[in-house]
N, C-alpha and C positions, 0 to 999 in steps of 0.2 A: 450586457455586462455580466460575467461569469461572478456567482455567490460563493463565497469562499469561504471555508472555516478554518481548512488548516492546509497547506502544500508546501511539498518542498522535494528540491530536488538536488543533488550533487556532482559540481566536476572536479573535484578532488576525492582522492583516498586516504583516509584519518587512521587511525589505531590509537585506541583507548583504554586506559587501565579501568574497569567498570565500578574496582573499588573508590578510583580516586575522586574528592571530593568536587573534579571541574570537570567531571562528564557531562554534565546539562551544561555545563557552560560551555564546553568546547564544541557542543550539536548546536547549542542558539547562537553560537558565534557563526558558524559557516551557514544556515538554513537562514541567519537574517537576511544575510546576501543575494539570497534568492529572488528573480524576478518571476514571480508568483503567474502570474495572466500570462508572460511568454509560456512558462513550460504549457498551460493546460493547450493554449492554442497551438503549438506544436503537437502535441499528443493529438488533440483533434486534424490537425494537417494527417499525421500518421495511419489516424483509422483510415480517413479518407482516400490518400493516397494506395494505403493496402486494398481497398474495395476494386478501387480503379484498376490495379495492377489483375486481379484474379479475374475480374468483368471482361478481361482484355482478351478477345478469340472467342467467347461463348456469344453467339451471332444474336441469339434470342436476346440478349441482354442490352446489347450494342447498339442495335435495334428501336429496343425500347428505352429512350430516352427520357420517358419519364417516371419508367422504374427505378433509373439513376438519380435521379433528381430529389425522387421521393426519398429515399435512401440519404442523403447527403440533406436533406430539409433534417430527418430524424435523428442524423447527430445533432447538428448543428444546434436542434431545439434544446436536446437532451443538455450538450454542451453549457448553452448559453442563459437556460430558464430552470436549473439548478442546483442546490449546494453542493461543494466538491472536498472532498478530502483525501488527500496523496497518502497514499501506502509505500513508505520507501523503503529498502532493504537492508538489512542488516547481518553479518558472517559474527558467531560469536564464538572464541574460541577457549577453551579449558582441557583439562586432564585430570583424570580422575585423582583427588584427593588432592588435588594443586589448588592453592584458594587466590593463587591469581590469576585473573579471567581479564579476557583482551576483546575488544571489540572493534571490528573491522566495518566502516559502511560501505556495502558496495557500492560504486560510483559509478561503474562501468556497466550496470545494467539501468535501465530505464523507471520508475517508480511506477506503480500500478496507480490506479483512481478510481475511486468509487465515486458516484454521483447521485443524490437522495434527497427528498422530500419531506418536511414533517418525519425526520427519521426512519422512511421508508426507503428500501434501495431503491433505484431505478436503472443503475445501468452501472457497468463497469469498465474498465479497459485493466487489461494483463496485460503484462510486455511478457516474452521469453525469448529471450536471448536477442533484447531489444526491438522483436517484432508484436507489433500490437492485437491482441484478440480483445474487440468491443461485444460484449455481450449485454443483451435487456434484461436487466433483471440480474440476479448472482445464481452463476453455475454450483455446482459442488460434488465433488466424488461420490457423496449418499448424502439422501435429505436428512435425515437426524443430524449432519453436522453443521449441513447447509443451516438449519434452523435455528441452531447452536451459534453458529457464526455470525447471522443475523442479528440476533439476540445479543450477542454479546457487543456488537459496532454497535446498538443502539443505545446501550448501557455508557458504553465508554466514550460516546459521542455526548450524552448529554453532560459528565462532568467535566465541560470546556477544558479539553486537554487541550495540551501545547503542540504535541506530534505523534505522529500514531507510526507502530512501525512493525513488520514481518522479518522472523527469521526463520531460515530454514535448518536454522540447528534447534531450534524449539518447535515443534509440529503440533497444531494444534491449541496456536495458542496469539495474541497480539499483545506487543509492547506497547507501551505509550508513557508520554511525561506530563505527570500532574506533579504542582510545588515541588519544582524543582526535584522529583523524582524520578524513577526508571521502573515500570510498574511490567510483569507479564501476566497476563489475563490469561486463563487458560479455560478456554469457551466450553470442551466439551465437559467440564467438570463445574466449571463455574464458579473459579478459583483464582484469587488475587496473589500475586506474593511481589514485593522487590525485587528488583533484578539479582542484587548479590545473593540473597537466600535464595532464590530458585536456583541459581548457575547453581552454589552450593549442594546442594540438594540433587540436579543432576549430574555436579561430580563425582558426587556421593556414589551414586548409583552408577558413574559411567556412561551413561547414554540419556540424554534429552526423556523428559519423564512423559 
């Protein structure tokens, strides 16, 4: 049975005022809904399916049948033997010196997943452009952020948030909802603020801080 702290995923497209006071309420409205064990078992069908697909003509592998096996034993453990919490996506959108800020969730891409231990990562899955890359462990463009990033999901993981969330108009940084807030965490600095004073802040400036 998959350990679960937080997931969610979306088949709908929302648009939100971020100032308005029912944006936690209009994300724990559509994330209630969600059948939680379907998406991650899908996500896992997906690594495994894409394993198969790349395995397929390389004769060595096809071959070794219980190179395959092994391989699909070590999602399936990774999967099934610990805690999971979905990275879903989110488009946010403003104009410099505009203090209203609209927030789109993508729906249309697939949510990422981390999976961890005792607040240890141990594996992840990335979708890009709904294809899945499972990696052991967490990749990162340079270790200083990698470490960063690490530090900062163990941080935000232990104050039982509600949803944890990425956007690609903030870099560098994770969303999440505690009491009913919209928190973005910005790892490599190690820096809290509100969603609306940050958007604010990088209307300010024009571009994501």
């Amino acid at each position: 049975m998959y350990k679960i702290i937080i997931v969610a995923i979306l088949n709908i497209f929302i648009s939100i005022n971020v100032k308005s006071q029912t944006t936690v309420q209009e994300i724990d409205t559509y994330f209630s809904k969600v059948n939680v064990y379907k998406c991650i078992e899908e996500t896992r069908v997906d690594v495994i399916n894409k394993y198969e697909r790349e395995t397929t003509g390389l004769g060595f592998l096809e071959k070794n049948k219980n190179f395959i096996e092994q391989y699909k034993n070590k999602v399936n453990n990774i999967f099934q033997n610990n805690n999971a919490v979905l990275i879903y996506k989110l488009n946010v959108f403003y104009n410099k010196g505009d203090t209203n800020h609209i927030i789109k969730i993508d729906s249309m891409n697939k949510n990422d997943i981390i999976f961890f231990k005792n607040f240890k990562i141990v594996a992840h899955v990335e979708y890009i452009e709904n294809e899945p890359f499972f990696e052991i462990g967490l990749t990162c463009w340079e270790k200083k952020h990698c470490n960063s990033f690490k530090k900062a999901l163990k941080k935000i993981l232990k104050l039982n948030i509600k949803y944890l969330m990425v956007s690609e108009n903030f870099p560098g940084t994770l969303l999440y909802i505690l009491n009913n807030k919209i928190y973005v965490y910005r790892f490599i600095k190690h820096e809290t603020f509100e969603i609306d004073k940050y958007i604010d802040m990088c209307s300010s400036a024009g571009a994501g801080l």
